[in-house]
C-alpha positions in Angstrom: 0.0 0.0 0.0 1.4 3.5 -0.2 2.9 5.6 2.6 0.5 8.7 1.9 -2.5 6.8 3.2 -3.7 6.5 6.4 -4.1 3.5 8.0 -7.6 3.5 8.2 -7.9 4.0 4.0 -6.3 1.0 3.5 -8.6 -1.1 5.6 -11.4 0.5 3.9 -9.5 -0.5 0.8 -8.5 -4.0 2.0 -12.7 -4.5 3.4 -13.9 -3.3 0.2 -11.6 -4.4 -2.7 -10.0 -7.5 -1.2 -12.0 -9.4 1.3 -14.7 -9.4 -2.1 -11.9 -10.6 -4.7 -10.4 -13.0 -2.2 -13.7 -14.6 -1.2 -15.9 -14.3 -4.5 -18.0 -17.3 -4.7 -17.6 -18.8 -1.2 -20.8 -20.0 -0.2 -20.2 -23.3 -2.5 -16.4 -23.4 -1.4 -15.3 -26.9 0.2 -12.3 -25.6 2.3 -9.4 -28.1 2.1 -6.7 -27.3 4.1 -4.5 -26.3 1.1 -7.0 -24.0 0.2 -7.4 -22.7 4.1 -3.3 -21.9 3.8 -3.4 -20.2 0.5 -6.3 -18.0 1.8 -4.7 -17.2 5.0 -0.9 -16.4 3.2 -2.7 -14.2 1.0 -5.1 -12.5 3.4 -1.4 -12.4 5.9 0.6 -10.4 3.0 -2.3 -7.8 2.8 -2.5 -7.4 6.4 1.8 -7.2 6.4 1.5 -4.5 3.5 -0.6 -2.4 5.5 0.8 -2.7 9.0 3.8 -2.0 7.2 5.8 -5.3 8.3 7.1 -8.0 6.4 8.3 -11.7 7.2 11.7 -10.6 8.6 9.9 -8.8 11.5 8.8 -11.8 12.9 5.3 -10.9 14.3 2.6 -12.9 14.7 -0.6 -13.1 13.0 -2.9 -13.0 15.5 -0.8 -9.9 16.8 -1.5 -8.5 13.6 -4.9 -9.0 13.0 -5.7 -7.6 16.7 -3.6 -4.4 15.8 -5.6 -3.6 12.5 -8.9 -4.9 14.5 -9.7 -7.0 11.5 -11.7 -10.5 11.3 -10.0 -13.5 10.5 -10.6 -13.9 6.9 -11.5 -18.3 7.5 -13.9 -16.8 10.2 -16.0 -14.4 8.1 -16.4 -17.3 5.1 -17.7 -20.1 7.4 -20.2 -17.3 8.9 -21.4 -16.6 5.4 -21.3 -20.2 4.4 -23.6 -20.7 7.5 -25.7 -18.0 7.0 -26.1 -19.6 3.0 -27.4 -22.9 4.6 -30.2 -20.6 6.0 -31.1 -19.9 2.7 -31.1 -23.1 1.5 -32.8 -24.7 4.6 -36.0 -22.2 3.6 -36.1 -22.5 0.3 -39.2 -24.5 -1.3 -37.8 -28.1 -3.2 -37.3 -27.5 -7.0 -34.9 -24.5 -6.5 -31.9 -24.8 -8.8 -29.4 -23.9 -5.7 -30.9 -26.2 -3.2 -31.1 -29.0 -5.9 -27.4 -28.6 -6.8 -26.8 -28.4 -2.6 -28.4 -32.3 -2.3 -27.2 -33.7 -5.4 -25.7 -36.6 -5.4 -23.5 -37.4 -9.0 -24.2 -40.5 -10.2 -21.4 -42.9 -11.5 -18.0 -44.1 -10.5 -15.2 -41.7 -9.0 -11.6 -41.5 -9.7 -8.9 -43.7 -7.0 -8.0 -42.4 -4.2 -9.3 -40.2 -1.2 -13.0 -39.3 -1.3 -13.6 -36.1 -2.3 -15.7 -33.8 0.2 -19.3 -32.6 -1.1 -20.3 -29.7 -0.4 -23.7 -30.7 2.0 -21.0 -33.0 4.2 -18.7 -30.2 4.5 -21.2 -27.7 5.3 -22.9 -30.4 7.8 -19.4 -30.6 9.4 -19.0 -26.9 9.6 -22.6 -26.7 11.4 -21.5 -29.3 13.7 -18.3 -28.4 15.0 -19.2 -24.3 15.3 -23.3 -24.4 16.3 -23.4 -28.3 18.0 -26.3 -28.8 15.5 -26.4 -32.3 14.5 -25.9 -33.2 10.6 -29.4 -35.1 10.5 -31.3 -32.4 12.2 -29.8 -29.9 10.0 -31.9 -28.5 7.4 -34.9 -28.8 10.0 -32.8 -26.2 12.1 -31.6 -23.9 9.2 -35.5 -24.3 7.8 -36.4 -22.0 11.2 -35.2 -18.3 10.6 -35.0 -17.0 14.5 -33.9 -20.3 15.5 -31.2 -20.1 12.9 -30.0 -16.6 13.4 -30.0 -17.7 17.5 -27.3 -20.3 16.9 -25.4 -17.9 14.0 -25.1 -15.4 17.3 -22.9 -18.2 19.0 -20.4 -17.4 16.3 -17.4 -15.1 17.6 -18.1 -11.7 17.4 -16.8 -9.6 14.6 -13.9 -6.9 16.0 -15.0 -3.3 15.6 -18.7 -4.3 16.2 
């Protein structure tokens, strides 16, 4: 970023050009940990550039983040991601996006490690942040105020 802005126009920059570009698309993302680390390193280098450190400085992440008072980037797409389930919990059968959501593709798969669909990941996600059981799931999403209830037990975004 460049020296003659503030700090503060550079998060606006970073919340508003950034964050979008980085996460476009994310409500269908299955999060591997590869992606999780590219993500991160990218979302880290931004967050460098404007706190005006780099790798040789040795400071942590975390210490970083808290100093720019900015979410963790992993946090505020599994939010959203949770928050998309809502949708799709309400949404009448014979929707395109909720088809696509319990699809199962038929046929054989390629050798090796089974690939993560999207509905187990999401069930996993629910699970390990909210305690809602995967076969209760689209029951508890179906509910609007119950759902936003258990999206409050989220962590709370900093600067809110």
């Amino acid at each position: 970023m460049r020296k003659e802005l503030s700090r503060k126009a550079e998060l606006s920059i970073y919340r508003s050009i950034y964050v979008p570009i980085l996460t476009y698309g994310h409500q269908r993302w299955v999060m591997t940990e590869r992606m999780r680390s590219r993500l991160q390193a990218a979302k880290m280098s931004l967050h460098r550039k404007v706190a005006r450190l780099n790798l040789r400085d040795r400071v942590r992440s975390s210490d970083t983040r808290e100093e720019l008072g900015v979410e963790p980037l992993l946090l505020h797409i599994e939010r959203s991601q949770l928050g998309w389930l809502g949708h799709l919990g309400r949404m009448s059968s014979g929707h395109l996006p909720l088809e696509v959501f319990q699809t199962c593709p038929p046929g054989r798969r390629p050798c090796g490690w089974p690939r993560t669909r999207g509905k187990h990941y999401i069930s996993r996600l629910a699970w390990e942040w909210l305690g809602v059981p995967p076969e209760e799931l689209m029951k508890v999403a179906g509910e609007r105020a119950v759902w936003a209830s258990f999206l409050k037990l989220l962590p709370p975004r900093p600067g809110l």
